[in-house]
MARSEKOL-853260 format. One line per 5 residues: their letters; for each residue x, y, z of C-alpha. Coordinates in Angstrom, 1 decimal. Layout:
N
a = X:Y:Z; ...;
END
This chain:
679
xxxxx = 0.0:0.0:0.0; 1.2:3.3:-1.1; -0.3:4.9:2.7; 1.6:7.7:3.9; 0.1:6.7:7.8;
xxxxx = 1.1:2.9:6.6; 4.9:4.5:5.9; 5.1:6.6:8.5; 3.6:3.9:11.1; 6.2:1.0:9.5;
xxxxx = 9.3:3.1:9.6; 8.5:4.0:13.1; 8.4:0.4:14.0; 11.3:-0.3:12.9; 13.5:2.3:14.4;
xxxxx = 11.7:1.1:17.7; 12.6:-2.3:16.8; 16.3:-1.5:16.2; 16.6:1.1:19.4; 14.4:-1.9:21.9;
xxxxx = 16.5:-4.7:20.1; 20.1:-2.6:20.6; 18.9:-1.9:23.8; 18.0:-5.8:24.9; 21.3:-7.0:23.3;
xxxxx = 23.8:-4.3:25.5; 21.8:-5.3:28.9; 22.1:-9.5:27.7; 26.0:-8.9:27.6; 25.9:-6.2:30.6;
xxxxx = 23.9:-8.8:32.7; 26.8:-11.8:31.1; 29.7:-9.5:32.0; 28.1:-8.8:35.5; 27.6:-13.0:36.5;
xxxxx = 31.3:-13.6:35.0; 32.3:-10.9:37.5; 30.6:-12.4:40.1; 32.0:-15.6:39.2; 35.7:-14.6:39.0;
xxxxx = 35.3:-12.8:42.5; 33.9:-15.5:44.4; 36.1:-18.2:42.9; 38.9:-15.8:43.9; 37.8:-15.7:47.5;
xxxxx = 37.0:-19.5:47.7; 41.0:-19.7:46.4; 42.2:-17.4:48.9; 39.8:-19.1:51.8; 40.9:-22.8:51.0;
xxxxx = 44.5:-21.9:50.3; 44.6:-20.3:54.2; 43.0:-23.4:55.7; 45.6:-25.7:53.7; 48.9:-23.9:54.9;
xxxxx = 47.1:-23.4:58.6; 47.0:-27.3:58.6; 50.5:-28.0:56.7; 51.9:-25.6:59.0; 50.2:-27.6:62.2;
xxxxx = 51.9:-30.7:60.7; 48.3:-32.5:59.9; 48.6:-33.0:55.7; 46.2:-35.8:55.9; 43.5:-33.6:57.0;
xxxxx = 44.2:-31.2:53.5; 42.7:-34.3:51.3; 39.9:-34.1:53.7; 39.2:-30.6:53.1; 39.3:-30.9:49.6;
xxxxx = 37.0:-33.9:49.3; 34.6:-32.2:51.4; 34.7:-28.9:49.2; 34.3:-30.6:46.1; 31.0:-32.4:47.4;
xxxxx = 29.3:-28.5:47.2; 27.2:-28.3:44.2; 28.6:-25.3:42.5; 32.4:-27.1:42.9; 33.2:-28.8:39.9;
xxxxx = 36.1:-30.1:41.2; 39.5:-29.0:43.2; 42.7:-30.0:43.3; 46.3:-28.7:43.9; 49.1:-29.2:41.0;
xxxxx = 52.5:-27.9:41.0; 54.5:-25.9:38.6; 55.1:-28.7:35.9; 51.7:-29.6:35.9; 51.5:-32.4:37.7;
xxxxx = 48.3:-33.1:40.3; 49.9:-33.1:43.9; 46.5:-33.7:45.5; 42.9:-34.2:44.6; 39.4:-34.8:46.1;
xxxxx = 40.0:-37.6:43.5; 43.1:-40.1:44.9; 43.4:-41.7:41.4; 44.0:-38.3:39.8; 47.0:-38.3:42.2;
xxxxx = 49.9:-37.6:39.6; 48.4:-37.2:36.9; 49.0:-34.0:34.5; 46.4:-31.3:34.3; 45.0:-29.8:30.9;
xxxxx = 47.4:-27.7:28.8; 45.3:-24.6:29.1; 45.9:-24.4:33.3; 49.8:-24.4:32.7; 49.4:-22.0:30.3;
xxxxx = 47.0:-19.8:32.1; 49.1:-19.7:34.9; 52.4:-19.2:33.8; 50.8:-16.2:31.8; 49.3:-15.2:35.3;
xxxxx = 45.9:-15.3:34.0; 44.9:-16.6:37.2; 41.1:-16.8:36.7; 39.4:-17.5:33.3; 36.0:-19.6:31.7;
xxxxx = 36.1:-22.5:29.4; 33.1:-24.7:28.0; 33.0:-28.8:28.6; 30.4:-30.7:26.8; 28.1:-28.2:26.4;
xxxxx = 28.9:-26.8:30.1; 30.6:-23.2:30.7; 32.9:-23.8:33.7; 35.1:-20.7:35.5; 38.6:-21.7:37.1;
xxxxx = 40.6:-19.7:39.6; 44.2:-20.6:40.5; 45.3:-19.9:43.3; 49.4:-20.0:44.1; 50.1:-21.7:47.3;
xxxxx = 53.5:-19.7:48.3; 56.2:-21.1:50.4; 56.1:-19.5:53.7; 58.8:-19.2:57.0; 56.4:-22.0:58.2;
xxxxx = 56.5:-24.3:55.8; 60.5:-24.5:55.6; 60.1:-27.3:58.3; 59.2:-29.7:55.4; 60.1:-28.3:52.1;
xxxxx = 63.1:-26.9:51.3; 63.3:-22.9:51.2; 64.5:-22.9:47.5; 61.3:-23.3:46.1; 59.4:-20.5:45.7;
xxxxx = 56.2:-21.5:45.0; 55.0:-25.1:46.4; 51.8:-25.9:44.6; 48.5:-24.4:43.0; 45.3:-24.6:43.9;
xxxxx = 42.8:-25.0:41.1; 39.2:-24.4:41.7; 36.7:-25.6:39.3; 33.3:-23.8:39.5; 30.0:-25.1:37.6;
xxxxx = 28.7:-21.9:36.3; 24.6:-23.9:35.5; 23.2:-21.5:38.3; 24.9:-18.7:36.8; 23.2:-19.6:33.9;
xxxxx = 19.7:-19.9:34.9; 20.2:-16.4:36.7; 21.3:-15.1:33.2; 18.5:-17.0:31.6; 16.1:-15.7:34.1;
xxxxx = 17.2:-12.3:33.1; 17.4:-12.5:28.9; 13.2:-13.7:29.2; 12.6:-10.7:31.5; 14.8:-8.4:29.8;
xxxxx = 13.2:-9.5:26.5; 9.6:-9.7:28.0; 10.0:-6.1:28.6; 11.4:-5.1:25.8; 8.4:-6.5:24.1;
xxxxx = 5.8:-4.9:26.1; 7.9:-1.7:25.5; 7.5:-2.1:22.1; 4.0:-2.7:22.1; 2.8:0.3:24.1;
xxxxx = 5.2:2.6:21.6; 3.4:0.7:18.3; 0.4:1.2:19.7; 1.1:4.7:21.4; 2.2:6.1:18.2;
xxxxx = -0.4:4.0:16.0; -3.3:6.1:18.3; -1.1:9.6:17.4; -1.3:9.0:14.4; -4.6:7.7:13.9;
xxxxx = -6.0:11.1:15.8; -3.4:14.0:14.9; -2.9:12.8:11.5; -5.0:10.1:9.9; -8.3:11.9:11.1;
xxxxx = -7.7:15.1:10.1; -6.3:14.2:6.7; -9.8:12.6:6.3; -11.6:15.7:7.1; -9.5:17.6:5.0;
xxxxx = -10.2:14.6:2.0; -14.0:14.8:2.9; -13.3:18.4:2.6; -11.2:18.7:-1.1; -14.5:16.1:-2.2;
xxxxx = -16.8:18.3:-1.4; -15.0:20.9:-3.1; -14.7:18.8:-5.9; -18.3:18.9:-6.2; -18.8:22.3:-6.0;
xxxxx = -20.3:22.0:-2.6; -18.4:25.3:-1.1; -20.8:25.8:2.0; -20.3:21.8:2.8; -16.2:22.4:1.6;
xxxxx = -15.2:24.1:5.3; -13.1:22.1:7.9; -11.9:23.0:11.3; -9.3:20.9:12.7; -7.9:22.0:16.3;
xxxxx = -5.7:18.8:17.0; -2.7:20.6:16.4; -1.6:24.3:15.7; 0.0:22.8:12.8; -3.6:21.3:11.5;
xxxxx = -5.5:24.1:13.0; -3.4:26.6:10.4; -3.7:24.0:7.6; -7.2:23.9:7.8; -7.5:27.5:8.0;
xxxxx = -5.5:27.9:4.5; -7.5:25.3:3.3; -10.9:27.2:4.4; -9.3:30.1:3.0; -8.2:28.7:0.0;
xxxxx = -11.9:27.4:-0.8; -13.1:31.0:0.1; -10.7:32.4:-2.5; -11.7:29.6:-5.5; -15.7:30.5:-4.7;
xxxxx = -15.1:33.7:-4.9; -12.5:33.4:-8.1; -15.5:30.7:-9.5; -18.3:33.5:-8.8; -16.3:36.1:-10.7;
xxxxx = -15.4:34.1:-13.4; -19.3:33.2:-13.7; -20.6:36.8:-13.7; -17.5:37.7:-16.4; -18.5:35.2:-18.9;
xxxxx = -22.5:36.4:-18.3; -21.4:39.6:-18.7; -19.3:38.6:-21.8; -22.3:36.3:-23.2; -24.3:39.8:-22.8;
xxxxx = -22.2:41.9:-24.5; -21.5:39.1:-27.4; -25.3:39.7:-27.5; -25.3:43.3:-28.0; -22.7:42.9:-30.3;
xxxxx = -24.7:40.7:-32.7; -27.3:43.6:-32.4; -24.8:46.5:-33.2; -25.5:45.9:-36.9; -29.4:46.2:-36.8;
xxxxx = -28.6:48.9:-34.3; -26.7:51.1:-36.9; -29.7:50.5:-39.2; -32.1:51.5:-36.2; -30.1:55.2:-35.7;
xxxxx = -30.2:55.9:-39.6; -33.9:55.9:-38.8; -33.8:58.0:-35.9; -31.9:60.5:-37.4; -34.6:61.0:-40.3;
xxxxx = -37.6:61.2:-37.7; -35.4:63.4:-35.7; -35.3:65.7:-38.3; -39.0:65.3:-38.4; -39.3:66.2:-34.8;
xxxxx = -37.1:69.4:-34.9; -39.9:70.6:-37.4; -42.4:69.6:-34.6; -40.6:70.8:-31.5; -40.3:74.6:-33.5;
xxxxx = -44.5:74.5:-33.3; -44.6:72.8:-29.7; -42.4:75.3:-28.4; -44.2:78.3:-29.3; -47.9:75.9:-27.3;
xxxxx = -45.6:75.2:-24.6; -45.3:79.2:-24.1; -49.0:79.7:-24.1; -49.3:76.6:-21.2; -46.6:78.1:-19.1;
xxxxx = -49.3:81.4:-19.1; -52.2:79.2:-18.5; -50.2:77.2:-15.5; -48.8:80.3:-14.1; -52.9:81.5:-13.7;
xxxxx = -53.5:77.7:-12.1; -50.7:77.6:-9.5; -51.9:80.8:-8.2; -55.3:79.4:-7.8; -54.0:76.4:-6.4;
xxxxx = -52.3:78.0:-3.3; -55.1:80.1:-2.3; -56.7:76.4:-2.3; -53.8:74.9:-0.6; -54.3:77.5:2.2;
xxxxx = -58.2:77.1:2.1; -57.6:73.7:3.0; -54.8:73.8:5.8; -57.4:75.8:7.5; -60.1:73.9:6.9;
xxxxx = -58.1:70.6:8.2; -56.7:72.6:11.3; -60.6:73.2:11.8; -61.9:69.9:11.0; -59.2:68.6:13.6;
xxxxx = -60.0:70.8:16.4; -63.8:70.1:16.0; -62.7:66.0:16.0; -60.3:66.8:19.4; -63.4:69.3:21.0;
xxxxx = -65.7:66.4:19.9; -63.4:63.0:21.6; -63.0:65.3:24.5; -66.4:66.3:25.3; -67.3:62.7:25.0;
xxxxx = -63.9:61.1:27.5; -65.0:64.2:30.0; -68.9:63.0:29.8; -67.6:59.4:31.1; -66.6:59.6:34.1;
xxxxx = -68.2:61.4:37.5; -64.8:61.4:39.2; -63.1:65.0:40.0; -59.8:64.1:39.9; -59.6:61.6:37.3;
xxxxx = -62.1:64.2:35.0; -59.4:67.0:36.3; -56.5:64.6:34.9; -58.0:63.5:31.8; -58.8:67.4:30.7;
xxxxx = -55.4:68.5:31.6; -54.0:65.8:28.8; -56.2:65.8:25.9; -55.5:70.0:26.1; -52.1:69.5:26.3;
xxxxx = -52.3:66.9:23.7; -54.6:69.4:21.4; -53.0:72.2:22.0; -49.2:71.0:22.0; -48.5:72.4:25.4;
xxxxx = -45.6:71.9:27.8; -47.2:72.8:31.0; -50.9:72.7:31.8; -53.0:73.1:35.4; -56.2:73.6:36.7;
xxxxx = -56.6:75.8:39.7; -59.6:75.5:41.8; -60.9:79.0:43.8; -61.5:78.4:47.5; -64.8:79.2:49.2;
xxxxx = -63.5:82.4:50.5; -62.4:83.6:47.5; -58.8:85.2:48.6; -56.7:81.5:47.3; -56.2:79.3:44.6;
xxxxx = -56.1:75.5:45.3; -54.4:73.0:42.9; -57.0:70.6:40.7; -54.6:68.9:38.6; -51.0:69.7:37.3;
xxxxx = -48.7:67.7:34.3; -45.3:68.9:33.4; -44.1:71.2:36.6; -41.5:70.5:38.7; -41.7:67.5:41.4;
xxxxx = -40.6:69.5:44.1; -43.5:71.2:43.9; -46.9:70.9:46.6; -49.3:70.0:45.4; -51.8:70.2:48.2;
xxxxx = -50.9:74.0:49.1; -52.6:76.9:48.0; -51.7:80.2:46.1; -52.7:83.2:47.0; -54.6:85.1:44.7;
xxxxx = -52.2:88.4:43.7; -51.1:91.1:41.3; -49.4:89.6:38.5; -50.9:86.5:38.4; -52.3:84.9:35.1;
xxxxx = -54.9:83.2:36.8; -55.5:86.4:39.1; -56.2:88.3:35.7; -58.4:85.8:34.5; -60.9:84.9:37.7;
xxxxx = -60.9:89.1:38.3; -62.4:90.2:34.5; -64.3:87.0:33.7; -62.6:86.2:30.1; -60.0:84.3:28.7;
xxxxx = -56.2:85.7:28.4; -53.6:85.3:25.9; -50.4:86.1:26.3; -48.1:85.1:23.2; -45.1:87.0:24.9;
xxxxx = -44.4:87.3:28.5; -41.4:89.7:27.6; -44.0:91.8:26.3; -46.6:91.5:29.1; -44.4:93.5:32.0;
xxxxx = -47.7:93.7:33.9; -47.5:89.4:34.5; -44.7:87.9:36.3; -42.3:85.7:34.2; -41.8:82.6:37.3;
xxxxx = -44.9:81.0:37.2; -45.6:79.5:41.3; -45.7:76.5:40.2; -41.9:76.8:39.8; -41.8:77.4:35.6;
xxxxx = -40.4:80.2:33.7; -43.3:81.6:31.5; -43.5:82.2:27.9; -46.2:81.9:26.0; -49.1:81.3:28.1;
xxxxx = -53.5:81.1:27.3; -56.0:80.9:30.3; -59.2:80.5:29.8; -61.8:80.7:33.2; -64.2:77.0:33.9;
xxxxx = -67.8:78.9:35.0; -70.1:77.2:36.8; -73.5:79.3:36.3; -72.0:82.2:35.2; -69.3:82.2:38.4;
xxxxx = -66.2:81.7:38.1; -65.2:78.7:40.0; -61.0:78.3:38.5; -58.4:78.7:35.9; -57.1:76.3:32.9;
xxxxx = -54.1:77.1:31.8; -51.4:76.3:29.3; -48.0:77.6:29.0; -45.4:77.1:26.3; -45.8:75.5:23.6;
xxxxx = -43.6:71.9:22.6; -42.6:73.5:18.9; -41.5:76.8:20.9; -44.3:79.0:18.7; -46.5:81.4:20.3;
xxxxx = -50.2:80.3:20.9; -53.0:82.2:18.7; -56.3:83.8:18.9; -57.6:80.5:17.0; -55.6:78.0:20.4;
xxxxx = -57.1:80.7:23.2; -60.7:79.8:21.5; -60.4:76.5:21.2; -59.1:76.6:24.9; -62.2:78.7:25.9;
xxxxx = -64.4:75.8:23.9; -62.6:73.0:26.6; -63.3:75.1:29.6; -66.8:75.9:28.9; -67.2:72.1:28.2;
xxxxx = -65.1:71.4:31.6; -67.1:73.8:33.3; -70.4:72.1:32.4; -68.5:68.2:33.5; -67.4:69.8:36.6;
xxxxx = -70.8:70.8:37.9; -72.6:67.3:36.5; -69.7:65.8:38.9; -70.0:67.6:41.9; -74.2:67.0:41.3;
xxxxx = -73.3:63.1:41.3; -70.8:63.3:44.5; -73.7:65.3:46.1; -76.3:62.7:45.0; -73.6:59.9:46.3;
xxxxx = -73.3:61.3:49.3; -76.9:61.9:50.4; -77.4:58.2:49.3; -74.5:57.3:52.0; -75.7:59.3:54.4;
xxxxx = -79.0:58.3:54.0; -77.7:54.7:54.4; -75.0:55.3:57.2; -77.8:56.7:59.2; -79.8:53.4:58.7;
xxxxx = -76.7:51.9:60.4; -75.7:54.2:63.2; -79.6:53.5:64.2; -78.9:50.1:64.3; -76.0:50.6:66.1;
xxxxx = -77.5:52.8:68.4; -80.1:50.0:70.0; -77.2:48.2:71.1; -74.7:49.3:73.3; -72.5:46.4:72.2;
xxxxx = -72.0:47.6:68.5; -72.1:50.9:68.6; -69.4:52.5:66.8; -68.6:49.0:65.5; -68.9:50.3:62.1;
xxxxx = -66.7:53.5:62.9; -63.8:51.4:64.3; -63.9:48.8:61.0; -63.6:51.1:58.5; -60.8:53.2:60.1;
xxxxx = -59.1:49.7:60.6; -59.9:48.3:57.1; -58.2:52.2:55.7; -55.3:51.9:57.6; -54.8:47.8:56.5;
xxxxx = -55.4:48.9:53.0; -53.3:51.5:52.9; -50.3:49.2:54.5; -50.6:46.8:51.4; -50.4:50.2:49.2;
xxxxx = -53.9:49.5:47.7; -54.6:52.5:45.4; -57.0:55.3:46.0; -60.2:53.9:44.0; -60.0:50.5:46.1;
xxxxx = -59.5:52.6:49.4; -63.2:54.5:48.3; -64.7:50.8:47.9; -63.7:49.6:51.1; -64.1:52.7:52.9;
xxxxx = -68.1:52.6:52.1; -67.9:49.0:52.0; -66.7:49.1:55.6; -69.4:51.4:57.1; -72.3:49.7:55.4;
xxxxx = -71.3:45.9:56.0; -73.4:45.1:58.5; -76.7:47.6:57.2; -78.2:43.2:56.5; -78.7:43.2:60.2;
xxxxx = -82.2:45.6:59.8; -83.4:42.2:58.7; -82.6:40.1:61.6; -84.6:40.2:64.7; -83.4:42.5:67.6;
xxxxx = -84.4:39.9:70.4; -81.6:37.7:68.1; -78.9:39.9:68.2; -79.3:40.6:71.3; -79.8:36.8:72.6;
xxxxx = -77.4:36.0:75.1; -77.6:32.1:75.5; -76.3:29.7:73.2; -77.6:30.1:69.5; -79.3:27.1:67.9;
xxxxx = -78.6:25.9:64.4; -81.5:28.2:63.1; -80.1:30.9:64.6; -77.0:31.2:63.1; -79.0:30.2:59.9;
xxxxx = -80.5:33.7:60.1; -77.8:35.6:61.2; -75.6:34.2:58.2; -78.8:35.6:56.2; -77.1:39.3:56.9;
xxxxx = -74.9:39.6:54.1; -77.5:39.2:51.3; -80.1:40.9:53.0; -77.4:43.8:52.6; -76.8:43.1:49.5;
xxxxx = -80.6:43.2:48.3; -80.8:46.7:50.8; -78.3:48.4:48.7; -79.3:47.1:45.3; -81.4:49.7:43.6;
xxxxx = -78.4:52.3:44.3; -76.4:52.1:41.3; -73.4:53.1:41.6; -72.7:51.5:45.0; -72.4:47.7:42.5;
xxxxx = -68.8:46.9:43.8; -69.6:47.7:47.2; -71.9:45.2:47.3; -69.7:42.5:46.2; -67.3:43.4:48.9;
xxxxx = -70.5:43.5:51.7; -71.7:40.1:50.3; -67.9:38.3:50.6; -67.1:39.6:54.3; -68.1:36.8:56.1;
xxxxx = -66.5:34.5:53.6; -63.3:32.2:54.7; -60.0:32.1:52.8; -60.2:27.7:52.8; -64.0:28.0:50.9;
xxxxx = -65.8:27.3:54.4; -67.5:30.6:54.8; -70.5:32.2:54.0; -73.2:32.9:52.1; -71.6:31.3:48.8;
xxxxx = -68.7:29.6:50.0; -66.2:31.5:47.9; -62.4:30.5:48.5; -59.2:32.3:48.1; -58.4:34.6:45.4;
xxxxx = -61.7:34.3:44.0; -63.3:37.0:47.0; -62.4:40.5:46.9; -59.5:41.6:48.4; -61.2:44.4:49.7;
xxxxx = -63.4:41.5:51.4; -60.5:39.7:52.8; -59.4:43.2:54.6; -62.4:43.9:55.6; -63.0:40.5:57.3;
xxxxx = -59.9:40.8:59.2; -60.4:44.5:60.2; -64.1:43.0:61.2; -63.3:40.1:62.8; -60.1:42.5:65.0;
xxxxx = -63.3:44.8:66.3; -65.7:42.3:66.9; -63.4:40.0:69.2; -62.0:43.7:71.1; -65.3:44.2:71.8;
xxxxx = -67.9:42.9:74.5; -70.9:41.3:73.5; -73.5:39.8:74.9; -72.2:36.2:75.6; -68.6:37.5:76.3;
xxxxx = -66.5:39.6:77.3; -63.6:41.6:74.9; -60.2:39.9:74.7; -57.4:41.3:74.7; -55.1:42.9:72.1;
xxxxx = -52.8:40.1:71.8; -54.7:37.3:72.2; -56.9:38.9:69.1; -53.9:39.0:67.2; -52.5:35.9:68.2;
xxxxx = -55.9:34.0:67.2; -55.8:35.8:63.6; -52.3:34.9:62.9; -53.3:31.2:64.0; -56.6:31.2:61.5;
xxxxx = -54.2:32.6:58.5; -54.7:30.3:55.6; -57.9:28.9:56.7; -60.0:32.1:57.5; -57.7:34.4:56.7;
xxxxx = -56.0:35.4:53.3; -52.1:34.9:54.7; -50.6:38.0:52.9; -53.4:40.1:54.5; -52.6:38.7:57.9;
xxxxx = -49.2:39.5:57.3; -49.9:42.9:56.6; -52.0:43.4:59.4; -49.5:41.7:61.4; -46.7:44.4:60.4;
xxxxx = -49.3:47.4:61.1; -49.7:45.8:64.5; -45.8:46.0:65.2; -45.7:49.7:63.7; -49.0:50.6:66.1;
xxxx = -46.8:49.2:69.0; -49.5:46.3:70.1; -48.5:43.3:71.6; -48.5:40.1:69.4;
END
């Protein structure tokens, strides 16, 4: 196979074979050299230790016992064999008594007259090591051999080197054991390597080119991160196919673009033809332009005449838009101001449709008190926060509003520069401009102010923005007083009512000024959880009339001091609706009623009348509740006595979750703390 990986992998292998087989072979003789060194030192000191117990027993006189020592030596396993010769070879003694005499081999009288006192030979198949060993003759010895010889024998040791040579065995099977296991993890090692950092992304990169080959460039993009060296050949690559698309794309639109003009080129001739045509009707059409030239003259007279007519229509127009818009504002505004009854939100709601209508920066209603010397704030939008909204301002010299309420008509002022007689520094902390004030009537008296100052665009208001002003405020003047007729007719309706409920109150000493007490706890629990100002109103009436369904439960009942039977309570469960039916035919008191008919209801469902549960009563109803059930168990009655503060509280804060909505008794729970009772 012609595989680079396959090259790459083989040549690898066998530079790992040569280094791991190099490597076995210098550790096989290393470990041969270290057992023949081993060998030679111990057959050294077995020479040197025999040939010290010889001469200590030649020198004691007791040469017999040297033959013992010998044939006792030789019976060791790794002894071969031992025996002493002298200089001219012949054996002088031996473990052997028949070798007695005889001459040794040729290669231990050459070894030792050449001093080569320790050497290895093979016999039969069997590596033996020798040592010789010179047995000197010493002072002691003299007794029995003559001092003229210098040296009287040597020892010859004959060691079997077979353990030697399992050892060395032992060692070539592990030293080639791990060799092989060395060379396995590296083949494999490497194999992996390449595989992953080269093999793989070479595939990618293949996948890649084939892709390319196709003309697939959006499939033709690699990224290969393995290796900086990959990561940047995959990024030329990527870059290369970039370059070819973008070569290919150019090359495309240059040969449409030459295919188009090869096509206007086959039209050139019929072209040519075409113009020598045009020039003769051109010709012709000098002749006509001569005549249209002296018509277009008398149109330019005619259109002068119709472009003068047509601006004075343009302006017709404008004006008759600017009109037809006002009307449509004075028309949306009259019917938003007509829908509610509400002072403040009416007083909000004209304050920004005039602004909107009349582009204003700044716009207020001031309201004149009953003694006619002040000025009380209505509604603001634009002034500065700092400012108080519930003071008053005194009515004074300079003063648009001042101007306005003294002579009875509107006021514009389309420069305050000009108008030295005003003060620039409006009190409501403003620096004036351009300002229009128009006086809201009520019966032909002057009851407050609206006003606008400076416009968003920065152009003066007109004549035609002070009228249209004037239009609003009579319009606001008329909304005003139908409001102040309903907030009278409300409140003789809740007076009428409250009054039905202080007389019920006032037959019983127990619950009198029950009513009194729940609402100004149901405000002050409300106003803890932040409930907004529509919601306080609810519960505020809701709280006074709540119990107006007891005019329909016997007094003898209310008052009854034993133990009420099952019917009993039947009735006096009855109270809610027959409050609810009380207060039907007034209108406007609708969400009241809901609240009146849920306030005996119980957060779990268990209430009464209708067993509604959790967040499907009235939060106003779960206040009130609370706030009623606080004044009711703080208060004696008949068949008890009040408890105290914290044993109230403690028992609501037990009930919360069952009775009790849990955030409201958390609230009232917090109010308590702040009020300083005990809980």
């Amino acid at each position: 196979m012609n595989s680079l990986k396959i090259k790459i992998l083989s040549l690898t292998i066998a530079i790992m074979v040569m280094a791991v087989g190099t490597t076995a072979w210098h550790n096989l003789k290393t470990q041969k050299a270290m057992l023949n060194s081993i060998a030679d030192r111990n057959g050294r000191i077995l020479g040197e230790t025999i040939r010290s117990s010889i001469i200590t027993n030649m020198a004691n006189g007791a040469n017999a016992e040297v033959t013992n020592i010998l044939e006792r030596i030789e019976k060791e396993p790794a002894i071969a064999g031992i025996r002493i010769f002298d200089e001219t070879g012949h054996i002088l003694l031996s473990a052997h008594a028949e070798e007695t005499g005889d001459l040794v081999a040729a290669s231990n009288i050459l070894a030792y007259r050449s001093q080569k006192y320790s050497f290895s030979e093979t016999n039969r198949g069997k590596e033996f090591h020798n040592t010789l060993t010179p047995i000197f003759n010493a002072p002691v010895c003299h007794s029995c051999h003559g001092s003229e010889k210098a040296v009287l024998g040597i020892l010859e040791v004959h060691l079997a080197l077979d353990e030697f040579d399992a050892m060395q065995g032992k060692g070539r099977e592990a030293t080639l054991i791990s060799s092989s296991g060395m060379l396995i993890v590296l083949v494999l090692t490497i194999s992996i390597f390449i595989l992953f950092y080269v093999d793989a992304p070479i595939r990618k990169l293949v996948g890649a080119m084939n892709h390319l080959e196709r003309g697939e460039f959006d499939k033709a993009h690699v990224a290969v991160t393995s290796s900086e060296e990959m990561a940047l050949l995959s990024n030329k690559f990527n870059r290369m196919v970039e370059r070819l698309k973008g070569l290919i794309e150019t090359t495309v639109h240059h040969e449409r673009d030459l295919a188009i003009s090869q096509e206007k080129l086959a039209h050139h001739d019929e072209i040519r033809n075409m113009n020598i045509t045009l020039e003769e009707r051109l010709k012709e059409i000098e002749y006509l332009n001569i005549t249209l030239e002296e018509r277009i003259e008398e149109i330019e007279e005619a259109n002068y005449k119709i472009a003068d007519l047509a601006s004075d229509l343009e302006e017709k127009n404008t004006t008759l838009e600017q009109a037809v818009d006002r009307l449509s504002a004075l028309y949306k505004m009259g019917l938003a101001i007509n829908s509610t009854m509400d002072l403040e939100k009416l007083f909000s709601l004209l304050i920004r449709k005039a602004m909107d209508t009349l582009a204003a920066r700044y716009g207020y209603i001031l309201l004149l008190c009953q003694d006619g010397t002040a000025l009380k704030i209505g509604n603001v939008a634009g002034v500065p926060d700092h400012i108080d909204l519930d003071s008053t301002i005194a009515l004074k010299q300079g003063g648009v509003s001042h101007w306005v309420i003294e002579n009875g008509r509107p006021l514009l002022i389309q420069n305050i520069e000009e108008a030295r007689e005003f003060s620039k520094i409006s009190r409501l902390g403003f620096t004036r401009e351009t300002v229009i004030c128009a006086p809201l009537s009520d019966k032909e008296k002057v009851i407050g102010t609206i006003t606008m100052a400076n416009s968003l665009n920065g152009v003066a208001f007109t004549a035609e923005d002070l009228e249209l002003l004037s239009t609003i405020a009579a319009q606001a003047g008329v909304a005003i007083r139908n409001a102040s007729l309903y907030e009278e007719q409300q409140g003789t309706y809740l007076n009428t009512v409250q009054a039905l409920v202080s007389a019920i109150e006032a037959s019983d000493a127990y619950t009198r000024g029950h009513s009194e007490r729940v609402t100004r706890y149901s405000l002050a629990l409300a106003r803890q959880m932040k409930l907004p100002s529509d919601s306080l109103n609810r519960l505020e009436q809701a709280a006074i009339l709540h119990d107006i369904g007891k005019i329909g439960v016997d007094v003898a009942l209310l008052h009854k001091e034993e133990e009420l039977s099952s019917a009993d309570i039947d009735i006096l469960q009855q109270h809610p609706i027959i409050g609810v039916r009380i207060l039907e035919p007034i209108r406007f008191l609708g969400g009241v009623r809901e609240i009146i008919g849920q306030h005996h209801e119980r957060f779990d469902g268990t209430g009464y009348p209708h067993r509604i549960k959790g967040e499907d009563m009235q939060l106003e109803a779960r206040i009130l509740a609370v706030a009623d059930t606080f004044d009711a168990m703080t208060s004696d009655r008949p068949y008890r006595k009040a408890l105290s503060h914290e044993t109230t509280i403690r028992e609501i804060a037990d009930h919360a979750g069952t009775q009790f909505d849990p955030e409201v008794v958390e609230a009232f729970l917090q109010l308590c703390q702040k009020e300083g009772l005990p809980h």
